[in-house]
C-alpha positions in Angstrom: 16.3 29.1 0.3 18.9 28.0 -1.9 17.7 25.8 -5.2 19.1 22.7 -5.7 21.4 22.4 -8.7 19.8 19.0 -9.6 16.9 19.4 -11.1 16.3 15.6 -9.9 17.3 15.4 -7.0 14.9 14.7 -4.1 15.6 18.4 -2.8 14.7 19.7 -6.2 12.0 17.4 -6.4 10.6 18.3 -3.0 10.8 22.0 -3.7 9.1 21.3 -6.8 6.3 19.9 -5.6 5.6 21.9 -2.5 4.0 25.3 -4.4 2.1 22.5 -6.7 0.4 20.8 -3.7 -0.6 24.5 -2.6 2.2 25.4 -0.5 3.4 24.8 3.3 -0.1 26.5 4.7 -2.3 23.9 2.5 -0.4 20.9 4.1 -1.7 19.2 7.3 0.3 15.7 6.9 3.2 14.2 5.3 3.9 10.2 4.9 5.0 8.1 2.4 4.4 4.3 2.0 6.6 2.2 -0.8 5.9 4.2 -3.9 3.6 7.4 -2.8 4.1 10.6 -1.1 0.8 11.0 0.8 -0.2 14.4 1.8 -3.1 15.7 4.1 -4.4 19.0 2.1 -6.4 21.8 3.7 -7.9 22.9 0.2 -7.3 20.4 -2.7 -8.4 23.2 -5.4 -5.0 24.9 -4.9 -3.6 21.8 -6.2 -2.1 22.5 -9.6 -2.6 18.6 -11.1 -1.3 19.2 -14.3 1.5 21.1 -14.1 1.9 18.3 -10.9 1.6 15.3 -13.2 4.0 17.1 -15.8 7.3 16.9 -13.0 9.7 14.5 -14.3 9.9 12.4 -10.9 6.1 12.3 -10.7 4.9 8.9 -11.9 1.2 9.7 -11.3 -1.6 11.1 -8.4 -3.9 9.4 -6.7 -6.6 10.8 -4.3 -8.7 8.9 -1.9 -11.1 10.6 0.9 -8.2 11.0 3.7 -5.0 12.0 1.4 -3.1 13.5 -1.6 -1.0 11.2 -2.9 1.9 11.4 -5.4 3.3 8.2 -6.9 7.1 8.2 -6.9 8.2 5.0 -7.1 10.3 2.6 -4.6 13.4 4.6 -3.4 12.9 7.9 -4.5 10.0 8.0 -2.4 11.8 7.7 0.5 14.7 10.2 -0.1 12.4 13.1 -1.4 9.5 13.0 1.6 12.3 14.0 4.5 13.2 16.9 2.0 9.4 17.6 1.9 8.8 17.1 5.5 11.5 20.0 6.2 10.5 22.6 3.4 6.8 22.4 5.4 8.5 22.7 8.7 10.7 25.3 7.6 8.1 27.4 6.2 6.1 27.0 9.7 5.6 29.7 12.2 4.1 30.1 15.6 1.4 31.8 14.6 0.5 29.9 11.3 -3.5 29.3 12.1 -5.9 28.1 9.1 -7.9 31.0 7.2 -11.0 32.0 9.2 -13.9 32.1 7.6 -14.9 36.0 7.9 -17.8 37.1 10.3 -20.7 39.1 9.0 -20.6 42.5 9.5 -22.9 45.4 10.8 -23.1 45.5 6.4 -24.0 41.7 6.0 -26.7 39.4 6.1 -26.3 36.2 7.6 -26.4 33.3 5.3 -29.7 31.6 6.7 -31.3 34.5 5.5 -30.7 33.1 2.4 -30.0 30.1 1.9 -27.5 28.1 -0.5 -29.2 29.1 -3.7 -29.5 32.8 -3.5 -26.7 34.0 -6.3 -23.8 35.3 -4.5 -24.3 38.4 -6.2 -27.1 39.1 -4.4 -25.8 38.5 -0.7 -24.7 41.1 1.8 -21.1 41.3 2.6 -19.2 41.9 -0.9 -17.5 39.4 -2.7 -15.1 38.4 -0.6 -17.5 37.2 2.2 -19.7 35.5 -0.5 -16.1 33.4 -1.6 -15.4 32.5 1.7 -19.0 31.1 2.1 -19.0 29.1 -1.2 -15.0 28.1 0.5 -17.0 26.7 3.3 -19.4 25.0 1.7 -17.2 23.3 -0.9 -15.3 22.2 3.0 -18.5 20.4 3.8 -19.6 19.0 0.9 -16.0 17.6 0.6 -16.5 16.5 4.2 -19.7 14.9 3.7 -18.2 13.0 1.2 -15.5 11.7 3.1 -17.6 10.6 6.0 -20.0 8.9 3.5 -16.9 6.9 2.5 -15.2 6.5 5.8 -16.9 2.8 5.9 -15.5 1.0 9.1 -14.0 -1.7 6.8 -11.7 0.6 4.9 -11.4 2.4 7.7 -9.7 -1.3 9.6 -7.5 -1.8 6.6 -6.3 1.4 6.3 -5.4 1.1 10.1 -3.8 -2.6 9.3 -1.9 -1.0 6.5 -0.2 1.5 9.0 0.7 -0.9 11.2 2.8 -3.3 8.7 3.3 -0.9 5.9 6.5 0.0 7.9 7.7 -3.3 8.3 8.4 -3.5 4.8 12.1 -2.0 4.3 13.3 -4.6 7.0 11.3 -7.5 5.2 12.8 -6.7 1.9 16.6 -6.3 3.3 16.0 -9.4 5.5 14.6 -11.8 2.5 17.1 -10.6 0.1 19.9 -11.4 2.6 18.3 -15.0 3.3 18.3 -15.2 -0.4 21.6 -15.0 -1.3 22.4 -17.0 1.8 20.4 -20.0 0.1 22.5 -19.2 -3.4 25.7 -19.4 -1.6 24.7 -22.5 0.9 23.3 -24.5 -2.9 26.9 -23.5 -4.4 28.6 -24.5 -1.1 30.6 -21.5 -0.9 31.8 -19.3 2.0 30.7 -21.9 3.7 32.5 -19.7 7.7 29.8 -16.5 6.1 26.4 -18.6 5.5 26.0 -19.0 9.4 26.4 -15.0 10.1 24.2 -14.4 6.9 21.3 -16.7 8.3 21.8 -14.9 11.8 21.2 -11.5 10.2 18.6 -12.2 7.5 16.7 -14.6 10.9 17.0 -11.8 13.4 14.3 -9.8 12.8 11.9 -12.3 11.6 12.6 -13.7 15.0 11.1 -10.6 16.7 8.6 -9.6 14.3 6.5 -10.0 16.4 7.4 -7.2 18.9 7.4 -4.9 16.0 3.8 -5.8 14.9 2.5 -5.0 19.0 4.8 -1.3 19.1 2.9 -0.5 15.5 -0.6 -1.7 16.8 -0.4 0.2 20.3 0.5 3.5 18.3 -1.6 3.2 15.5 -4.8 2.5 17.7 -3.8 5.2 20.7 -1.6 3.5 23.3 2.0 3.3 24.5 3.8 2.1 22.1 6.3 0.4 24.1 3.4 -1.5 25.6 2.9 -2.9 23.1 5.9 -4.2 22.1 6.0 -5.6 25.5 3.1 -7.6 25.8 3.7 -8.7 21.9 7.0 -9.9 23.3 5.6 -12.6 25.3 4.6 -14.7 22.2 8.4 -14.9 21.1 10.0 -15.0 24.6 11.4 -18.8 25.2 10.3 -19.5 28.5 6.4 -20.1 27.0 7.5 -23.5 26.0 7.1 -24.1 30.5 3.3 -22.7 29.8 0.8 -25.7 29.2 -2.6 -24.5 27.9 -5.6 -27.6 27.3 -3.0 -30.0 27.5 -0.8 -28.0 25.0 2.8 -26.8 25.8 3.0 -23.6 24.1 6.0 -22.6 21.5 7.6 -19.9 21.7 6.4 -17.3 18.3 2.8 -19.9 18.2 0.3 -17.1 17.1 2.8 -15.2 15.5 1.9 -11.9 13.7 -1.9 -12.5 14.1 -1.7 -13.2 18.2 0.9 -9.9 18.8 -1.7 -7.9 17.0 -4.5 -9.4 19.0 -2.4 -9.2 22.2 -1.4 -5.4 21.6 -4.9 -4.6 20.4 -6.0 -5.7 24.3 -3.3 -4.0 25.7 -4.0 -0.5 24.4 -7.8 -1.2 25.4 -6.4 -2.2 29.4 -4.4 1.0 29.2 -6.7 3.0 28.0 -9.4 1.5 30.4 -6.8 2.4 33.1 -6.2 5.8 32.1 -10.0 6.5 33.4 -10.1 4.7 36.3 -6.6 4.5 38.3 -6.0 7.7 40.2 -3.7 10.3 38.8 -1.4 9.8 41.6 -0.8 5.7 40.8 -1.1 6.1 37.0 2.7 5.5 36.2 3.2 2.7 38.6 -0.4 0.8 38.6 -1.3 1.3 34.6 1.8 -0.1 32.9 1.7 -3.2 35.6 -1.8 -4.2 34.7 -1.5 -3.8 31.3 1.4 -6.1 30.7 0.0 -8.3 33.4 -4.1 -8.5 32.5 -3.2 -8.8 28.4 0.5 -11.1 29.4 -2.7 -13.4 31.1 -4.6 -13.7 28.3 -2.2 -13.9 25.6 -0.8 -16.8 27.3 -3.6 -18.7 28.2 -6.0 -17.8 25.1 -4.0 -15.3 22.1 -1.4 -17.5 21.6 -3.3 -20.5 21.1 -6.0 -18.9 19.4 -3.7 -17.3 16.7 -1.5 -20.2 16.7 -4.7 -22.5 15.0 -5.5 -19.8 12.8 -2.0 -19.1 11.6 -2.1 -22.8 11.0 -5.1 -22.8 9.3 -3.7 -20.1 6.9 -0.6 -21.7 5.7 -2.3 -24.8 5.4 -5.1 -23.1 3.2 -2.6 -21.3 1.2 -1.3 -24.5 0.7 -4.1 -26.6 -0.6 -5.5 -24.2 -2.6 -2.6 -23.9 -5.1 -1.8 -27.7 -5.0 -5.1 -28.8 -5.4 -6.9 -25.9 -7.6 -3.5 -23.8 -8.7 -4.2 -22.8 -12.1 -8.1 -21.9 -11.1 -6.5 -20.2 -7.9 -3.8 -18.3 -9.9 -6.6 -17.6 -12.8 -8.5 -15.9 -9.8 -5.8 -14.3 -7.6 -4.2 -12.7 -10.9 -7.3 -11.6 -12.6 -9.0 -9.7 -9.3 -5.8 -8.3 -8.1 -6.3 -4.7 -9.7 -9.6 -4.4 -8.6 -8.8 -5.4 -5.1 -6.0 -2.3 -5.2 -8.8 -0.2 -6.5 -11.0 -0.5 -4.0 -8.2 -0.6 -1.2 -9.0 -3.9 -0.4 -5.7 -5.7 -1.0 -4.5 -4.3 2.4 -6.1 -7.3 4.0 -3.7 -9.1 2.5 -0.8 -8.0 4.2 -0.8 -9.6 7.8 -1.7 -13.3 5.5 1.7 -12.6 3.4 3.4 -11.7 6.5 2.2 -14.6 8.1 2.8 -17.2 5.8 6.8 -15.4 5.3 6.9 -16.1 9.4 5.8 -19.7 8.9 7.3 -21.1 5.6 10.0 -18.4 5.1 8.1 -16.9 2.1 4.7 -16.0 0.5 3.0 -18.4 -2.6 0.5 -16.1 -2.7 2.6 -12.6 -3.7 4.2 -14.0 -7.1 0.6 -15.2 -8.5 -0.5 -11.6 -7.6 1.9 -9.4 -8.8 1.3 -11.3 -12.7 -1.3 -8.4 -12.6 1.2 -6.2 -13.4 2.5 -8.4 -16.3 -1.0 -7.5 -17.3 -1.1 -4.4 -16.7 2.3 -4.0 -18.7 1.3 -6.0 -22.2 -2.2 -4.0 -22.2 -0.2 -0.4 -21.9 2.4 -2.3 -25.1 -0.9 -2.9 -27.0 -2.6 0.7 -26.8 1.1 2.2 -27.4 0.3 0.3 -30.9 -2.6 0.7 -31.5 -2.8 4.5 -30.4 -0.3 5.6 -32.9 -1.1 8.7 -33.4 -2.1 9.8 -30.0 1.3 11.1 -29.1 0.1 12.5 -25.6 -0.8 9.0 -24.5 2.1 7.4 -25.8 4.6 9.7 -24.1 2.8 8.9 -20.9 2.9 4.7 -21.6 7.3 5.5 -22.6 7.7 7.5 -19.0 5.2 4.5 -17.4 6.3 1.2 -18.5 10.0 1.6 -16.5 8.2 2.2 -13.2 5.9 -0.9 -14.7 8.3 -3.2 -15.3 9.4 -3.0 -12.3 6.3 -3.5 -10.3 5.5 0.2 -9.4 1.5 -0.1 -11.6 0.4 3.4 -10.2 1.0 5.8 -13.3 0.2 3.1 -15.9 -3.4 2.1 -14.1 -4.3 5.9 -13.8 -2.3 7.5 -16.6 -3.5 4.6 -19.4 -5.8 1.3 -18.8 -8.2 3.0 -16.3 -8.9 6.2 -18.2 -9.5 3.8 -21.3 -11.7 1.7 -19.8 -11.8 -1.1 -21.5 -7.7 -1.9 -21.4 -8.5 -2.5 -17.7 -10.3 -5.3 -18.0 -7.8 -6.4 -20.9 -4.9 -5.8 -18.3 -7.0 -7.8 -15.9 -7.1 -10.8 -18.5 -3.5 -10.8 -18.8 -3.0 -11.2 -14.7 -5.6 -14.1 -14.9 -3.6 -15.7 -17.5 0.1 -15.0 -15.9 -1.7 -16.1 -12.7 -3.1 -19.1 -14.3 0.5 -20.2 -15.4 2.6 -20.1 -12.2 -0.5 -21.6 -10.6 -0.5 -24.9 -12.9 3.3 -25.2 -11.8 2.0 -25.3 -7.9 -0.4 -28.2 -8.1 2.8 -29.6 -10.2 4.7 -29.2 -6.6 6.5 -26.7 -8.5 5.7 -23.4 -6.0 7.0 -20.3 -6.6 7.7 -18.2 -3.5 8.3 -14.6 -2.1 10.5 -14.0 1.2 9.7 -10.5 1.4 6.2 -8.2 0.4 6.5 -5.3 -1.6 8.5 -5.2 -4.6 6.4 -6.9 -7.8 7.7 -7.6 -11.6 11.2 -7.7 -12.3 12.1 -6.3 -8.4 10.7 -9.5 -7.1 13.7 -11.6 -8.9 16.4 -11.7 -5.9 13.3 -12.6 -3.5 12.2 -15.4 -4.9 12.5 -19.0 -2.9 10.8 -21.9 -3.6 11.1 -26.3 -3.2 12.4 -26.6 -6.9 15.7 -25.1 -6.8 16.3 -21.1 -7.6 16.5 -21.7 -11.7 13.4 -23.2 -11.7 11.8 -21.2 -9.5 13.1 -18.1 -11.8 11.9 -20.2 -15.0 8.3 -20.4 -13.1 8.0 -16.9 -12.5 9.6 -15.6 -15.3 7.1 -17.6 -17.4 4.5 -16.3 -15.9 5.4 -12.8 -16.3 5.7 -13.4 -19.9 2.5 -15.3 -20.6 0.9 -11.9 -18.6 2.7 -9.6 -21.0 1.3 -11.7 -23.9 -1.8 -12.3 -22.8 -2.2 -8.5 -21.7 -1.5 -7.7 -25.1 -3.2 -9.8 -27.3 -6.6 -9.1 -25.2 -6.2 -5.5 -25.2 -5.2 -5.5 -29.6 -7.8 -7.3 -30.2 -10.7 -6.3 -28.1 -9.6 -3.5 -25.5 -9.8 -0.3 -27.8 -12.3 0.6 -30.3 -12.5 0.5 -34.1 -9.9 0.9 -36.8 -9.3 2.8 -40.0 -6.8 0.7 -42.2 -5.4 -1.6 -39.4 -5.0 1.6 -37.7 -6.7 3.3 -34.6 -8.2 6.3 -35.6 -7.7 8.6 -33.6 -10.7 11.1 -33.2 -13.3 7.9 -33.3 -11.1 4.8 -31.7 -10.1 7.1 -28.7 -13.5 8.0 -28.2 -15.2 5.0 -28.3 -11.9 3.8 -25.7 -12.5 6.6 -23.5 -16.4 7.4 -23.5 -18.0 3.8 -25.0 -17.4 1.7 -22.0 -16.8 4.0 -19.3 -14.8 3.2 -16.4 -14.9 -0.2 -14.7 
């Protein structure tokens, strides 16, 4: 196969990373979310990390108990993990099985004769028998391990995550577009384009709904067109003839929420079907009470159901920043890295998407992503204070781009979080970022997202909110400011260890950064 000339581009990228990760035989999945290339890996000790971390498109690595992942960033992401996808496929062959593990031979001893701790020089079989059996055992030790952290919570928002994760790209085209519809509708110009702008930018919020029940039938293991069909009764306009308790329905009441719930049923009805409904009347009877069974209770239960709690989330959302903003945004900001720690900001997603579906944008996504802002003026400070640690440095130059921009990956696992310390510092600086665009809320000042996704500087040309587009850029860019500042100042002053003449030293300060506190 012929090299790519560009040494950046994603080809090049791709066929750079591919022998790193182990090869084509070591890789068992390939995906990719906004900023990460995620990889499913047969042996992760064939993965090369260093020379991996050293690529020039690789912003960092992350590995959690189902995938590899490489941080890329927004875009490139997306361009390099086709070119990926087809060096794997390409190097694929009919008879491409996984390693056995060998047998034992008339020579050997089997390993219960043993047991684990008998020194492999001791075993029957040679040395290549006794590497495949410490192979095996590193696979289920690695496999216990995994199962131990397969909890069915993280399990749930990893499967919520897949199902809205792709919704993304459309969200972010869609909000820009409404965006600069809003600029040009304030400026009262073009005023023959602003319709067919609204029409496009509106159009697929419209059906989002559809797209949430097609994502939630395949991610949980039924039709996916199902879905999307029994999801489409929450937007179609003829509900408004449907009276539930007294209620006429409206068409979209539930929204996101009810064409999860709806789509969730319906793979449960089909899948129930599948057992029960002879082969012979499968295609005609299965599909019919699927959209009729869950079309029943969407209408008469989902829909109402999801339409209250939607309801009660925007109405939360509310409240809580006009009523407690600066406490909510010193909150929201300061626990936001942690949350993406632990993976537990996924359950955020269907509440941003939610509130976009209801209000046109998010409140809740600008207060968050001042976390970054923190995240950003802590890496400033230890690029300071570390002055002689030119390693570290050179990581914090290649970082703070990707940073600035909202892409936090390589600076939280190539800088604060190896530290220690400068992660809490970082988490100071969200609180305080947090803090500020929250005080401008309960001033009826909100600031507002119409898309999820992009964070820091990227989340400019989404921004919407009741004071005008100047002063909703004032708020936010306020806010990212008093984040960097805040970021730095608590990570100078008490993020990194002691000093030698104003200056870190660099055998005792890094230590005490590194090894004193530990990991959060």
């Amino acid at each position: 196969m012929r090299t790519p000339k560009d040494p950046t581009s994603p080809a090049a990228t791709a066929a750079a990373l591919l022998p790193l990760l182990g090869g084509p035989a070591n890789i068992t999945s390939v995906a990719h979310c906004m900023t990460r290339l995620r990889v499913g890996l047969r042996d992760r000790t064939l993965v090369q990390e260093e020379p991996l971390r050293a690529l020039p498109a690789v912003l960092g690595v992350v590995a959690d108990e189902d995938t590899y992942q490489v941080v890329l960033g927004p875009g490139r992401v997306a361009r390099v993990t086709p070119e990926f996808e087809a060096l794997v496929r390409a190097a694929e062959t009919p008879t491409r099985t996984p390693t056995p593990t060998p047998t034992p031979t008339s020579g050997s001893v089997p390993e219960s004769a043993y047991g684990p701790g008998m020194p492999t020089g001791e075993r029957g079989g040679g040395p290549a028998t006794a590497a495949a059996e410490l192979a095996a055992r590193g696979s289920e030790l690695r496999e216990a391990r995994r199962r131990r952290n397969a909890t069915p919570g993280k399990l749930l928002l990893r499967r919520v995550a897949n199902i809205f994760v792709p919704l993304i790209p459309a969200l972010i085209g869609c909000g820009i577009i409404a965006g600069l519809n809003g600029l040009l509708i304030n400026l009262g110009r073009f005023p023959s384009l602003t319709p067919a702008l609204a029409a496009i930018a509106s159009g697929f919020m419209a059906l989002i709904a559809v797209f949430v029940g097609y994502n939630t039938a395949k991610e949980f293991g039924g039709t996916p067109i199902l879905g999307g069909a029994v999801a489409a009764v929450i937007v179609y306009a003829g509900v408004a003839k449907v009276t539930v308790l007294g209620t006429t329905l409206a068409p979209g009441q539930g929204g996101v929420l009810g064409a999860l719930a709806a789509a969730l049923l319906g793979t449960y009805v089909e899948k129930w079907c599948r057992r029960w409904v002879p082969e012979a009347l499968d295609v005609l009877v299965t599909p019919t009470l699927t959209v009729l069974l869950t079309g029943l209770v969407t209408l008469y239960a989902l829909m109402y159901a999801a339409g209250e709690l939607s309801e009660a989330i925007g109405t939360g959302a509310n409240w809580l920043l006009t009523t407690t903003g600066a406490f909510a945004g010193l909150i929201l900001g300061g626990l936001f890295l942690p949350l993406v720690m632990l993976g537990l900001h996924q359950a955020l997603i269907p509440i941003h998407t939610t509130l976009i579906e209801q209000q046109g944008h998010t409140v809740l996504l600008p207060i968050l992503a001042m976390a970054g802002a923190g995240q950003v003026g802590a890496a400033l400070a230890v690029y300071v204070r570390l002055r002689h640690d030119q390693s570290m440095r050179t990581t914090i130059r290649s970082a703070l781009p990707a940073g600035l921009l909202g892409v936090g990956e390589p600076l939280i696992y190539g800088v604060s979080l190896p530290l220690g310390r400068p992660f809490l510092t970082a988490c100071a600086g969200g609180a305080a970022g947090g803090a500020f665009v929250g005080f401008f809320a309960m001033l009826g000042d909100q600031v507002g997202s119409t898309a999820i996704g992009p964070s820091g500087w990227a989340l400019f040309p989404l921004l919407a909110g009741g004071g005008g587009l100047a002063t909703t850029a004032a708020i936010y860019a306020g806010g990212l400011l008093t984040g960097y500042a805040a970021g730095f100042a608590a990570t100078y002053f008490f993020g990194l260890g002691p000093t030698v003449g104003g200056v870190c030293d660099s055998s005792k300060g890094q230590e005490v950064a590194r090894g004193g506190t530990g990991t959060p």
